[in-house]
N, C-alpha and C positions, 0 to 999 in steps of 0.2 A: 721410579718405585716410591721415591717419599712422597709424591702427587696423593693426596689424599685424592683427589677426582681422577687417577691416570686408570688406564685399562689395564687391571693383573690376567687378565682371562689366559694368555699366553703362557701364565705362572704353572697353568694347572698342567701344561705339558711334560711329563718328566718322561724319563727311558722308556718306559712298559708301553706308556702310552702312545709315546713316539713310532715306536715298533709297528703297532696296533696300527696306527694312520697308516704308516708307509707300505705295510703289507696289503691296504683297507685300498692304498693309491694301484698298487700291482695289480689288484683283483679288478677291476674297472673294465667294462666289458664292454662301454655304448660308450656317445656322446654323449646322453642324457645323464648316465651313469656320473661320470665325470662331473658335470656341470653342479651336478647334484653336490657333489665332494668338496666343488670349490663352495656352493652355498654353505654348507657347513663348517668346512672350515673359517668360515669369516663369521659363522654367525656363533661358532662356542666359541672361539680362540679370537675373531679377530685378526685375524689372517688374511690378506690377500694373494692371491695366484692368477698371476695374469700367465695365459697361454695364445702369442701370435705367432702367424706367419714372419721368419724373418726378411730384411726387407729386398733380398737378392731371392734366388730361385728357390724352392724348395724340393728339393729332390731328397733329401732322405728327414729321417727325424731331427736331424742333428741343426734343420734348418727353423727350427722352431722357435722362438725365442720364450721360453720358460723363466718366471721371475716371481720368487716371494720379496715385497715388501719389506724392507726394513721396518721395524719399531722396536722399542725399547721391552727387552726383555729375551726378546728371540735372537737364538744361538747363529754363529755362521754357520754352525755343521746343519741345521733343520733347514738352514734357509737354502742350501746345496744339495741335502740330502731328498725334498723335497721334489724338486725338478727333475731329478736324478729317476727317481720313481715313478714319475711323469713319461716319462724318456721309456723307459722300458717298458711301460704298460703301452703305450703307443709303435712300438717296436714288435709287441705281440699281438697288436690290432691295427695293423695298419687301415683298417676301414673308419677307423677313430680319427684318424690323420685326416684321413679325403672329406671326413665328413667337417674337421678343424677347417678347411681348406674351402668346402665346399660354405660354411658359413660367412665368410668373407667373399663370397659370389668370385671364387676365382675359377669354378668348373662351372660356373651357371649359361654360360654361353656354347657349352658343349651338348 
């Protein structure tokens, strides 16, 4: 934060807006959808959201490995709370999953 050159963009996130995202993460209907979210999120905030395959089988959602980035400014709860809503929108799309899954050519031989 004293960084005269550091990245505040993270700063601009308070409650409301927090809300806003993660319900904006719940609504997520495609993979295009998604991808889109993670490009915004990085390009107002600064934010990274990496979504992989974990590295044993993946049979339900829970095999996913969902991770925000650390950097300075952002909370543990957005950086949990983030995934978390991740988690659920793919729980109600599981065609969002195959298609996760399908990008890493793991159904490409089927």
């Amino acid at each position: 934060m004293q960084d005269p050159a550091g990245d505040r963009r993270v700063l601009m996130l308070n409650k409301q807006e927090e809300k806003r995202l993660l319900d904006r993460f719940e609504a997520v209907q495609t993979l295009a959808d998604l991808r889109h979210m993670e490009q915004k999120l990085f390009q107002l905030l600064g934010i990274t959201l990496r979504i992989d395959p974990g590295p044993n089988e993946v049979r339900t959602v829970r095999g996913f490995i969902i991770k925000v980035d650390e950097r300075a400014g952002l909370c543990r709860q957005i950086r949990s709370s983030i995934p978390a809503a991740v988690r659920r929108c793919l729980e109600r799309h599981p065609e969002i999953s195959y298609a996760l899954l399908n990008e890493r050519d793991l159904f490409g031989g089927l």
